[in-house]
C-alpha positions as CSV (number, residue, x, y, z in Angstrom):
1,X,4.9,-19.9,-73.0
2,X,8.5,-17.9,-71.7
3,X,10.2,-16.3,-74.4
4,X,13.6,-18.3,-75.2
5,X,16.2,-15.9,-74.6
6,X,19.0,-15.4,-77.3
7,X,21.6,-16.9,-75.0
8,X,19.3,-20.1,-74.5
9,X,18.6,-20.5,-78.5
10,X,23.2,-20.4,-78.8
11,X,23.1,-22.9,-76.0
12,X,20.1,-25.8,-77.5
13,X,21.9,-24.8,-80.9
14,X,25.7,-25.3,-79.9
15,X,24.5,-29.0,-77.7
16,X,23.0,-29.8,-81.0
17,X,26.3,-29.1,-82.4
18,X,28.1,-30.7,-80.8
19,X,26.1,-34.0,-80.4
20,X,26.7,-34.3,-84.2
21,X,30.6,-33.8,-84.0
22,X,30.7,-35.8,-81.3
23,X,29.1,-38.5,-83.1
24,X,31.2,-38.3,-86.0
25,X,34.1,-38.4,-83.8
26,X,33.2,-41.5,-82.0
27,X,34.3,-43.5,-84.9
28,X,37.5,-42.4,-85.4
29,X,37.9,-42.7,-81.5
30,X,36.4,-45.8,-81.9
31,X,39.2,-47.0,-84.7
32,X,42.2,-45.5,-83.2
33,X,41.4,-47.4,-79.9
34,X,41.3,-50.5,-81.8
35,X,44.5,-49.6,-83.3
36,X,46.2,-48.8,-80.1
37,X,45.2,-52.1,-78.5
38,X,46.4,-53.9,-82.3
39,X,49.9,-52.6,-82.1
40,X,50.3,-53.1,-78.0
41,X,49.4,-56.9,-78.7
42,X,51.6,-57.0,-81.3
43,X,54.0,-55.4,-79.0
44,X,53.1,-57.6,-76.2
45,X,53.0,-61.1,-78.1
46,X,56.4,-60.7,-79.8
47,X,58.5,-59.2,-76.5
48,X,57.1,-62.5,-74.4
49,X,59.9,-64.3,-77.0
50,X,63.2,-64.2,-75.8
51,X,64.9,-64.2,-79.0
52,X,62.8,-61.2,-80.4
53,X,65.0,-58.2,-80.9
54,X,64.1,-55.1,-80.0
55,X,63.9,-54.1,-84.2
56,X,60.7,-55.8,-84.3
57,X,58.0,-54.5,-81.8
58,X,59.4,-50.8,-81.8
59,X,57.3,-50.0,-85.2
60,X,54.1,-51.2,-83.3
61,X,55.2,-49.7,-80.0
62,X,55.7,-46.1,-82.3
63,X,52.6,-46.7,-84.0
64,X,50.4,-47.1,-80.9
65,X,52.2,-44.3,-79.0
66,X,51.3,-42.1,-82.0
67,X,47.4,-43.0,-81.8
68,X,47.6,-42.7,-78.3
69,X,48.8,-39.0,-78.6
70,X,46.7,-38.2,-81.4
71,X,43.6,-39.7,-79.5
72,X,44.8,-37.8,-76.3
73,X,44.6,-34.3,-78.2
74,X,40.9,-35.3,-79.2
75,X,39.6,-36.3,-76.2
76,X,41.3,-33.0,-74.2
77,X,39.0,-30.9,-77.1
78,X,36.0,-33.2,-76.4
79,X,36.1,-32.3,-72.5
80,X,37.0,-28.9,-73.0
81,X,34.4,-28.1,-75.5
82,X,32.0,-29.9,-72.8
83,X,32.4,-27.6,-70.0
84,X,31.9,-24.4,-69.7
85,X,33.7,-21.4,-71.9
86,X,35.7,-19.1,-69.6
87,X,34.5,-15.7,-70.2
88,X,35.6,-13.6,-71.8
89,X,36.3,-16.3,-75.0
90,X,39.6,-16.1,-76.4
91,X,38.8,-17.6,-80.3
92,X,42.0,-18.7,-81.1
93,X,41.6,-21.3,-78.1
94,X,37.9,-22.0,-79.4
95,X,39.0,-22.7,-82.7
96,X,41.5,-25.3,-81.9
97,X,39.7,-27.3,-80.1
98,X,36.8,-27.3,-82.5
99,X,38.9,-28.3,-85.6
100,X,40.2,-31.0,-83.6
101,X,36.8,-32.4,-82.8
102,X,35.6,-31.2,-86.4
103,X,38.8,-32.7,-88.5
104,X,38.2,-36.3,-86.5
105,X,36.3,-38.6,-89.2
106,X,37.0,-41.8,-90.0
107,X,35.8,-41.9,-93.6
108,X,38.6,-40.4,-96.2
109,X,36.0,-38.5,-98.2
110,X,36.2,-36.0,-95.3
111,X,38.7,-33.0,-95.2
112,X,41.4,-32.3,-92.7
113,X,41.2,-29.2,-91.1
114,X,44.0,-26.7,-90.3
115,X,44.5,-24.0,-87.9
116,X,46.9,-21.2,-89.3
117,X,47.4,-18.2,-86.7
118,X,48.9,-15.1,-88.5
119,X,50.0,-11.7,-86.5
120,X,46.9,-11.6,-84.5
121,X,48.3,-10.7,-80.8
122,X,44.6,-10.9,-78.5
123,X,42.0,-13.1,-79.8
124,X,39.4,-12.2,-76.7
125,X,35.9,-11.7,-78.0
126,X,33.0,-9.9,-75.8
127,X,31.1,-12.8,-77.7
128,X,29.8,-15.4,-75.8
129,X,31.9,-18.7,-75.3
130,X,28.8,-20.8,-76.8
131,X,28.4,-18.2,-80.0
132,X,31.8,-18.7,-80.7
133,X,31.6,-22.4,-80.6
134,X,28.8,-22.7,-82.6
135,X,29.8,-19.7,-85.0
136,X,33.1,-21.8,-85.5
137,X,32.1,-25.1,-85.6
138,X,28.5,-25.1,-87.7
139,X,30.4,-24.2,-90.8
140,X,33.1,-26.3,-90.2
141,X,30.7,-29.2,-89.7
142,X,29.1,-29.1,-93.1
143,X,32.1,-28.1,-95.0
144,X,34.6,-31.3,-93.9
145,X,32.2,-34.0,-93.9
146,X,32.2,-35.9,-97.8
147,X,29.8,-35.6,-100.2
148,X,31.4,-38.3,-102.6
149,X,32.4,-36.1,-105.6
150,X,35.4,-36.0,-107.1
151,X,36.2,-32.4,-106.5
152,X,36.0,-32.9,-102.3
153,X,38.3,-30.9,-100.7
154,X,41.1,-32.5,-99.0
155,X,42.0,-29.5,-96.4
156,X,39.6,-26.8,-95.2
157,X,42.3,-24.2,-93.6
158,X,41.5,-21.4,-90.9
159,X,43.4,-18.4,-90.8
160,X,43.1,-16.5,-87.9
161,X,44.2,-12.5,-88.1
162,X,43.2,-8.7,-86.5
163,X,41.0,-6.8,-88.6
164,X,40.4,-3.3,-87.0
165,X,38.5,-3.9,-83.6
166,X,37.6,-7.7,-83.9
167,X,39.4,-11.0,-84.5
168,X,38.8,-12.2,-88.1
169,X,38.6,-16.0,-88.7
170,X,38.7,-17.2,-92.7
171,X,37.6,-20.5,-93.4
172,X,37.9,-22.2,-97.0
173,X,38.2,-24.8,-98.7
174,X,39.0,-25.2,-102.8
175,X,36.7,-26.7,-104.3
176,X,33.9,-26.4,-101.5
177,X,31.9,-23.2,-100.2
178,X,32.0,-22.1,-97.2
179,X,28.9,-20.7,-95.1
180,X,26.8,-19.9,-92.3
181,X,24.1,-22.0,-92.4
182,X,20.7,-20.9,-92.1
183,X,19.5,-22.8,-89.1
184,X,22.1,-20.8,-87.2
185,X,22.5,-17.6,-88.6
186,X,20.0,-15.8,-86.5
187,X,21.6,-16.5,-83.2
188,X,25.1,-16.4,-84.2
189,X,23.9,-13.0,-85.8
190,X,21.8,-12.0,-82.6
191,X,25.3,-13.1,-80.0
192,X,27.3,-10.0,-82.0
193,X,29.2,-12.2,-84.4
194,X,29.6,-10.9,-88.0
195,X,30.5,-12.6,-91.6
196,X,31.0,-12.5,-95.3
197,X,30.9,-15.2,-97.1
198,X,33.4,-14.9,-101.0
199,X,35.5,-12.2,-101.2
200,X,33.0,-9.4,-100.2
201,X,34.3,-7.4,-97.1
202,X,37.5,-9.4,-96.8
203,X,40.9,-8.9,-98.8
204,X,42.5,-11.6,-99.5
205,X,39.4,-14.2,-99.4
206,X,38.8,-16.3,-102.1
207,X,35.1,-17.0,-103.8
208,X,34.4,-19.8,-101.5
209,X,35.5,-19.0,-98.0
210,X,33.6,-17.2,-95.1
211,X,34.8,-14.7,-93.1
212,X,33.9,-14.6,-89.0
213,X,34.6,-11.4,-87.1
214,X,34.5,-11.4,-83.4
215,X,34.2,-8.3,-81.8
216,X,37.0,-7.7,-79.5
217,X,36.4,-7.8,-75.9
């Protein structure tokens, strides 16, 4: 049998990745379809009435523009995420379009997600676009979706900042842990990306949140 190379275990482990956000994400595209094409028929019916002012369909008309837009920015991460990374990654780019696909959920037990960028300048990695996906969005995955107790997070946040010669992403939730998981560590680890997870290695990290470094490219 042929070795699998590290490169080809990123690759079947980001695909697997991102079959599960995708089908997450297919209910919420799913529902804000169906509200788009509620508030256009709402939009549609009442305008057919001479006598309707214009006061009455522009809430529906806002409404479904707002889906529309907020469905647009999903489905521009979806495609992006599905093609090809330009090399060399830049991880700031990554990470916004995987919290986008991560943070769409329809269920409210799952968390938003947050990007915050602080004074990093070049966010280029040497890392391979695929690592970086799947660095980024593994964690993310298991730390947004619900688990039903009452202390579920409501935000997970990423911070992104420089940290001597690599980009440093901080993910963290309160009352949730962040980490690696175990089916991916070894690639991620093997592809040049680094962590910490709590506040070993990283000031300013809290107990619960992990800590990505990306080599800089």
């Amino acid at each position: 049998m042929t070795p699998v190379s590290a490169a080809e275990d990123v690759a079947v482990l980001w695909l697997a990745t991102f079959q599960r956000a995708i089908g997450r994400a297919s209910h919420d595209v799913k529902d804000t379809l169906n509200g788009v094409s509620v508030n256009l028929e709402v939009v549609r019916s009442r305008s057919a009435r001479p006598e309707t002012p214009a006061a009455a369909v522009a809430p529906f008309a806002e409404a479904a523009g707002q889906q529309l837009d907020r469905l647009t920015t999903l489905l521009e991460a979806v495609l992006a995420l599905g093609r090809s990374e330009r090399e060399p990654a830049d991880v700031a780019v990554i990470l916004r379009r995987v919290a986008t696909l991560c943070g769409a959920s329809s269920s409210s037990a799952d968390a938003d997600v947050v990007v915050e960028r602080g004074d990093a300048e070049s966010t280029v990695t040497r890392v391979r676009g695929d690592a970086v996906r799947l660095a980024l969005a593994a964690p993310l995955l298991d730390l947004v979706t619900g688990t039903g107790r009452s202390d579920r997070a409501t935000t997970v946040r990423c911070t992104v900042r420089e940290a001597d010669d690599a980009t440093v992403v901080r993910i963290g939730a309160e009352g949730r842990r962040a980490a690696m998981p175990e089916t991916v560590a070894d690639a991620v680890r093997a592809a040049g990306v680094r962590w910490t997870e709590g506040e070993q290695g990283d000031a300013g990290a809290g107990p619960n949140d992990l800590s990505l470094a990306f080599p800089r490219a």
